[in-house]
C-alpha angles and dihedrals in degrees: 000000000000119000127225140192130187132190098208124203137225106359122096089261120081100201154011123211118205154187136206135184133146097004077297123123114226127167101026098184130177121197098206129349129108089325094215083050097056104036091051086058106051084047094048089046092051105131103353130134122281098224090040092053085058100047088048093047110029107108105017104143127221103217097310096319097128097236122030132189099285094043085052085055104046078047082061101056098041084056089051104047094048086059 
Protein backbone atom coordinates (compact mmCIF):
# COMPACT_ATOMS: atom_id res chain seq x y z
CA UNK A 1 0.00 0.00 0.00
CA UNK A 2 1.53 3.17 -1.05
CA UNK A 3 1.00 6.31 1.13
CA UNK A 4 0.15 9.60 0.00
CA UNK A 5 -0.03 13.41 1.42
CA UNK A 6 -1.35 16.49 -0.21
CA UNK A 7 -1.15 20.10 0.75
CA UNK A 8 -4.10 21.17 -0.78
CA UNK A 9 -4.82 24.88 -1.86
CA UNK A 10 -7.41 27.09 -1.64
CA UNK A 11 -10.34 25.12 0.15
CA UNK A 12 -10.98 25.40 4.10
CA UNK A 13 -8.94 21.71 4.60
CA UNK A 14 -5.09 21.60 4.66
CA UNK A 15 -4.59 18.49 3.90
CA UNK A 16 -5.71 14.96 2.65
CA UNK A 17 -4.16 11.82 3.81
CA UNK A 18 -4.37 8.74 1.48
CA UNK A 19 -3.94 5.20 0.64
CA UNK A 20 -3.42 3.06 -2.77
CA UNK A 21 -3.19 -0.19 -3.50
CA UNK A 22 -4.16 -1.96 -6.09
CA UNK A 23 -5.51 1.22 -8.38
CA UNK A 24 -8.04 1.34 -4.99
CA UNK A 25 -8.35 4.22 -2.90
CA UNK A 26 -8.21 3.41 1.18
CA UNK A 27 -7.76 6.02 4.10
CA UNK A 28 -9.14 9.14 2.51
CA UNK A 29 -8.37 11.68 5.45
CA UNK A 30 -8.93 15.68 5.63
CA UNK A 31 -7.16 17.85 8.31
CA UNK A 32 -9.67 20.67 8.48
CA UNK A 33 -12.37 21.35 6.40
CA UNK A 34 -16.44 20.93 7.16
CA UNK A 35 -15.65 17.81 9.31
CA UNK A 36 -19.28 15.73 8.12
CA UNK A 37 -18.10 16.65 4.53
CA UNK A 38 -15.05 15.22 4.74
CA UNK A 39 -15.58 12.37 6.65
CA UNK A 40 -18.73 11.23 4.16
CA UNK A 41 -16.26 11.30 1.49
CA UNK A 42 -13.50 9.32 2.64
CA UNK A 43 -16.21 6.80 3.58
CA UNK A 44 -17.97 7.05 0.22
CA UNK A 45 -14.31 6.73 -1.63
CA UNK A 46 -13.35 3.44 0.49
CA UNK A 47 -12.17 1.05 -1.98
CA UNK A 48 -12.92 2.74 -5.24
CA UNK A 49 -11.03 3.09 -7.92
CA UNK A 50 -8.39 5.67 -8.10
CA UNK A 51 -9.09 6.91 -11.62
CA UNK A 52 -12.89 6.63 -10.98
CA UNK A 53 -12.64 8.75 -7.85
CA UNK A 54 -11.09 11.48 -10.25
CA UNK A 55 -13.37 11.38 -12.87
CA UNK A 56 -16.33 11.55 -10.15
CA UNK A 57 -14.53 14.69 -8.11
CA UNK A 58 -12.42 16.80 -10.51
CA UNK A 59 -14.22 19.99 -10.99
CA UNK A 60 -16.77 20.15 -8.10
CA UNK A 61 -16.84 24.00 -7.07
CA UNK A 62 -16.95 25.46 -3.42
CA UNK A 63 -19.12 28.42 -3.78
CA UNK A 64 -17.45 29.88 -6.60
CA UNK A 65 -13.93 29.15 -5.43
CA UNK A 66 -12.79 27.59 -8.36
CA UNK A 67 -11.53 23.86 -6.50
CA UNK A 68 -13.25 22.45 -3.34
CA UNK A 69 -12.30 19.43 -0.91
CA UNK A 70 -13.20 16.88 -2.88
CA UNK A 71 -11.47 18.61 -6.44
CA UNK A 72 -8.01 18.95 -4.13
CA UNK A 73 -8.35 15.73 -3.63
CA UNK A 74 -9.12 14.23 -7.31
CA UNK A 75 -6.04 16.64 -8.01
CA UNK A 76 -4.23 14.10 -5.40
CA UNK A 77 -4.70 11.27 -6.87
CA UNK A 78 -4.02 12.43 -10.50
CA UNK A 79 -0.69 13.58 -9.11
CA UNK A 80 -0.24 10.24 -7.62
CA UNK A 81 -1.02 8.14 -10.13
CA UNK A 82 1.16 9.95 -12.72
CA UNK A 83 4.11 9.23 -10.35
Amino acid sequence: MQNYSYQTRGVCAKKVDFDIEDGKLHNVKFTGGCPGNTAAVGKLLEGMDAEKAVAILKGNDCNGKGTSCADQLAIAVEQALAN
